[in-house]
SERO-4910 file (N, C-alpha, C, O; in steps of 0.05 Angstrom, whole numbers):
BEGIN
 pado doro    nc1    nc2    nc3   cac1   cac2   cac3    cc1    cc2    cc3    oc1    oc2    oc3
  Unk    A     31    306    -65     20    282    -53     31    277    -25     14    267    -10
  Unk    A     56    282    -13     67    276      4     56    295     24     52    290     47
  Unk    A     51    319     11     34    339     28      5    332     43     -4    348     59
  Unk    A     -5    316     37    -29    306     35    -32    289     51    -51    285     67
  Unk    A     -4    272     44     -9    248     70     10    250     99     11    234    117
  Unk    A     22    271     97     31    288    125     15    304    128     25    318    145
  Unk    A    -11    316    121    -29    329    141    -47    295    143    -64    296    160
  Unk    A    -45    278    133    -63    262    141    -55    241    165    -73    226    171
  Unk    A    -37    239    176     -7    234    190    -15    252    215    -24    241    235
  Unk    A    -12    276    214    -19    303    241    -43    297    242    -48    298    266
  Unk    A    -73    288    223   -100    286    229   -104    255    246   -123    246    259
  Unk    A    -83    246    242    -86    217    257    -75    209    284    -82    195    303
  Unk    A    -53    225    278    -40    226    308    -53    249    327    -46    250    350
  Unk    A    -70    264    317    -84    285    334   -106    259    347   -107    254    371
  Unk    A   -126    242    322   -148    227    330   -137    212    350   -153    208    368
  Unk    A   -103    197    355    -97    176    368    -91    192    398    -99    182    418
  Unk    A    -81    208    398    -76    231    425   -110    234    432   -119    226    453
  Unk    A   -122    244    417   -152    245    437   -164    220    448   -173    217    471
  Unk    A   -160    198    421   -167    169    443   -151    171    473   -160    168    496
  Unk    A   -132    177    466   -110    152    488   -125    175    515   -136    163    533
  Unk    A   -123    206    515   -133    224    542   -159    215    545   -169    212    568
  Unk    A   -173    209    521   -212    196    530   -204    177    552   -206    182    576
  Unk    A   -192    148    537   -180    129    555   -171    131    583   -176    118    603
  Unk    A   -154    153    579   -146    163    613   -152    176    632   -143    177    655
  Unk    A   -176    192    617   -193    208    632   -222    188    661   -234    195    681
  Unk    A   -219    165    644   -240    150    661   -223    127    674   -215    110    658
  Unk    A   -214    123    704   -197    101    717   -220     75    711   -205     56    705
  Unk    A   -238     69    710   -254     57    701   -247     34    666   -248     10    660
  Unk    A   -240     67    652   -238     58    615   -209     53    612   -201     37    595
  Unk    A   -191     65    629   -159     53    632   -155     31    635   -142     17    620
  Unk    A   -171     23    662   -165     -3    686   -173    -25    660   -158    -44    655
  Unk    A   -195    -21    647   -204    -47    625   -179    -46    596   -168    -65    585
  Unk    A   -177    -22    590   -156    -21    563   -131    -36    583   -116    -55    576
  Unk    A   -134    -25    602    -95    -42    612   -100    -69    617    -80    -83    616
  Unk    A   -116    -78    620   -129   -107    628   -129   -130    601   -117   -151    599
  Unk    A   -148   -114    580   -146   -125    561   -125   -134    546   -120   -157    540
  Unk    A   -107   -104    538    -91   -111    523    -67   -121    541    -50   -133    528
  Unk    A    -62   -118    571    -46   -138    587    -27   -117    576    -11   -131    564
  Unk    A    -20    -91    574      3    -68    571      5    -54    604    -15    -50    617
  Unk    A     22    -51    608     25    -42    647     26    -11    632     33     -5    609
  Unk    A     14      7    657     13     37    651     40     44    642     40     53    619
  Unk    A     63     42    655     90     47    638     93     45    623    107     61    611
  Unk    A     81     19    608     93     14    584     69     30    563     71     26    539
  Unk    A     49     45    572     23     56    563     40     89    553     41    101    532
  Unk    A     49     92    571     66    125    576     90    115    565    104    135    561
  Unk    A    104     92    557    127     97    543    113    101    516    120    123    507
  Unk    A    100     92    504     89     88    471     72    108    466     68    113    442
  Unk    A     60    123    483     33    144    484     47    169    453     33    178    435
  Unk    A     66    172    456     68    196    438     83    179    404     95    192    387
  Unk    A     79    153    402     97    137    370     69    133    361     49    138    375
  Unk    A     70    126    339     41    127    320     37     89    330     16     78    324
  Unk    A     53     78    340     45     45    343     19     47    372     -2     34    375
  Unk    A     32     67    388     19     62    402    -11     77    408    -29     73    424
  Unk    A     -4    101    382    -36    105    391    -53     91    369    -77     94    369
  Unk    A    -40     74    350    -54     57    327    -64     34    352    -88     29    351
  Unk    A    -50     23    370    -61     16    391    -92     22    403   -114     11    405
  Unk    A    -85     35    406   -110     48    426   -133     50    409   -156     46    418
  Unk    A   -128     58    382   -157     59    358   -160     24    352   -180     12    342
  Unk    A   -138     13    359   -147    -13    346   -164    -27    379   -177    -48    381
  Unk    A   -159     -8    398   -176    -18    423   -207    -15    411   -225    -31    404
  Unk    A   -204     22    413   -231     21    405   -248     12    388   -270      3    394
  Unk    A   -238     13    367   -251     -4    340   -259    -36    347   -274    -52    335
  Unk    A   -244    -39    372   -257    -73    373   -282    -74    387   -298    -93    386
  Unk    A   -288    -43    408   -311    -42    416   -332    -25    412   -332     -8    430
  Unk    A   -351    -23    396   -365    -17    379   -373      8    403   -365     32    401
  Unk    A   -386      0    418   -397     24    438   -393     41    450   -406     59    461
  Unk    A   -362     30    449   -335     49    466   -335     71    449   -337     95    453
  Unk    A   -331     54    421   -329     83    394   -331     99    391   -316    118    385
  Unk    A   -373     94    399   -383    113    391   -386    133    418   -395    155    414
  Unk    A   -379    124    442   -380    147    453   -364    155    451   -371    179    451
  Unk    A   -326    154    447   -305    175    441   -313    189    421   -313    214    419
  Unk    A   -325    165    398   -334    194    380   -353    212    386   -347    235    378
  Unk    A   -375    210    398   -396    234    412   -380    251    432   -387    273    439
  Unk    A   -361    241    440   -346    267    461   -329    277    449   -326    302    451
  Unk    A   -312    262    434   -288    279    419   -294    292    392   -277    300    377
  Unk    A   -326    293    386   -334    304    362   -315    300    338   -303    318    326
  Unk    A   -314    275    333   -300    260    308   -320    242    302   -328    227    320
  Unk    A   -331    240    280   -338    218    251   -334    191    261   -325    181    240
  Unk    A   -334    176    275   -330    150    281   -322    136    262   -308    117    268
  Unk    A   -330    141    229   -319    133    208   -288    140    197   -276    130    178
  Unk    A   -280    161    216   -258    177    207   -234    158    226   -211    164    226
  Unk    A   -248    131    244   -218    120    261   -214    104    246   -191    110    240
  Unk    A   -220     84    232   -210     59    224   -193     79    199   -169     78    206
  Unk    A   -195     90    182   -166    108    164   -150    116    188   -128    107    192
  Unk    A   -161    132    202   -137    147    221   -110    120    240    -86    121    247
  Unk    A   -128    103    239   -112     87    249    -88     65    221    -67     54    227
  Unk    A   -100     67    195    -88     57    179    -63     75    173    -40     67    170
  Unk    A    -72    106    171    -56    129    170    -28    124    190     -4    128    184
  Unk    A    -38    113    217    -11    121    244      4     93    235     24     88    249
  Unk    A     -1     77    218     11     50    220     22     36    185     35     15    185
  Unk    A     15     51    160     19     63    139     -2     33    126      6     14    114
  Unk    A    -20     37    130    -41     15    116    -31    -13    125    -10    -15    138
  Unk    A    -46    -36    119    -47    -72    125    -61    -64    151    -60    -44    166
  Unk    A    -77    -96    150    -83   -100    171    -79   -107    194    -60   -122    198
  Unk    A    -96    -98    217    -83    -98    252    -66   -127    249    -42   -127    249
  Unk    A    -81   -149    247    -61   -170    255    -37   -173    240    -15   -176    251
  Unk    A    -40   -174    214    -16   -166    195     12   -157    219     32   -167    228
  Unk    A     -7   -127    221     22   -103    231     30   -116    262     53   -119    271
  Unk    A      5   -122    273     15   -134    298     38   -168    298     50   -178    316
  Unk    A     36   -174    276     57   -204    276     75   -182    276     88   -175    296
  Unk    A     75   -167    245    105   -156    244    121   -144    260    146   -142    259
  Unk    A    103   -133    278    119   -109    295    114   -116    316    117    -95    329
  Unk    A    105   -137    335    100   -139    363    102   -167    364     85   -180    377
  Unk    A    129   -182    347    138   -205    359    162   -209    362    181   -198    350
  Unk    A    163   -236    388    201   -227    388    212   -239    365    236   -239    365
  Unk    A    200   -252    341    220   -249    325    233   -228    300    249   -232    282
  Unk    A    218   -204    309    223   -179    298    249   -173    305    255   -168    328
  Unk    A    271   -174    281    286   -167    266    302   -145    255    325   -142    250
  Unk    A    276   -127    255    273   -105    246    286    -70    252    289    -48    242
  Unk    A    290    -90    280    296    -60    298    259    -45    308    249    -37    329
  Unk    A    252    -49    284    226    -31    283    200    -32    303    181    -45    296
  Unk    A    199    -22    322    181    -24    343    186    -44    362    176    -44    384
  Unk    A    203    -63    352    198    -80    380    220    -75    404    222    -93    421
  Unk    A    236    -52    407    244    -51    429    218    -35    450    218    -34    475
  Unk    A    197    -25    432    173    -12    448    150    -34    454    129    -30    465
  Unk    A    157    -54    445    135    -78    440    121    -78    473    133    -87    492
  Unk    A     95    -66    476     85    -61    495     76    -87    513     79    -87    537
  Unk    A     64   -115    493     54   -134    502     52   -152    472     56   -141    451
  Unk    A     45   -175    474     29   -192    452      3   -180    445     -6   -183    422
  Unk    A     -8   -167    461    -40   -163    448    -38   -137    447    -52   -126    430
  Unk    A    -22   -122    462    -24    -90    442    -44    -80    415    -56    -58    413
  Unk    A    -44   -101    396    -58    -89    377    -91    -96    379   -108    -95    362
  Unk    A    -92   -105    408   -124   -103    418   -134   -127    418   -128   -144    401
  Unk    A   -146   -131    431   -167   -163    444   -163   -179    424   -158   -203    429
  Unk    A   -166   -167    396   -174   -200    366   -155   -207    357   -154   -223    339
  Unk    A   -127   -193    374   -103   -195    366    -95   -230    362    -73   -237    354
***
């Protein structure tokens, strides 16, 4: 079983690495993700390679339906296959759930919040 959900772990963090280069490939689709979620490019390139931050970036897309589907028409992925892939990089609960726990200052935890990119990190509905 553990086998299973570490290739499903490498299948998610592969989907979250193709968002985040889609994203960066257009100064256009950057300039609005950095806008929105109010994360400065630094702090985009500090988090780019931890599963928070590309659960980030799927919880961008997923908030915009049209954005989706064109990553998914270019990156030839299932558009049905981000909302798991993104539960996968973040170990299941939901975005706002994970975003109290892990992207406030009263995290505790140690756990993500010295990377805590912004308040809305986990995307616009945050």
């Amino acid at each position: 079983m553990q086998r299973q959900e570490s290739g499903a772990r490498v299948d998610a963090e592969s989907i979250g690495l193709a968002a985040l280069v889609f994203l960066t490939e257009d100064g256009e689709r950057l300039g609005r993700f950095l806008s929105t979620t109010g994360i400065s490019l630094a702090e985009l390139k500090a988090t780019a390679g931890t599963p928070e931050g590309q659960a980030g970036v799927l919880d961008y897309l997923l908030s915009d339906e049209s954005l989706l589907m064109v990553f998914s028409a270019e990156a030839g992925i299932d558009p049905a296959a981000i909302a798991p892939a993104r539960e996968a990089l973040v170990g299941g609960g939901d975005a706002k759930r994970y975003a109290a726990e892990n992207y406030t200052s009263g995290n505790t935890s140690g756990r993500a919040a010295s990377k805590r990119p912004s308040k809305r990190w986990a995307g616009p509905g945050a």
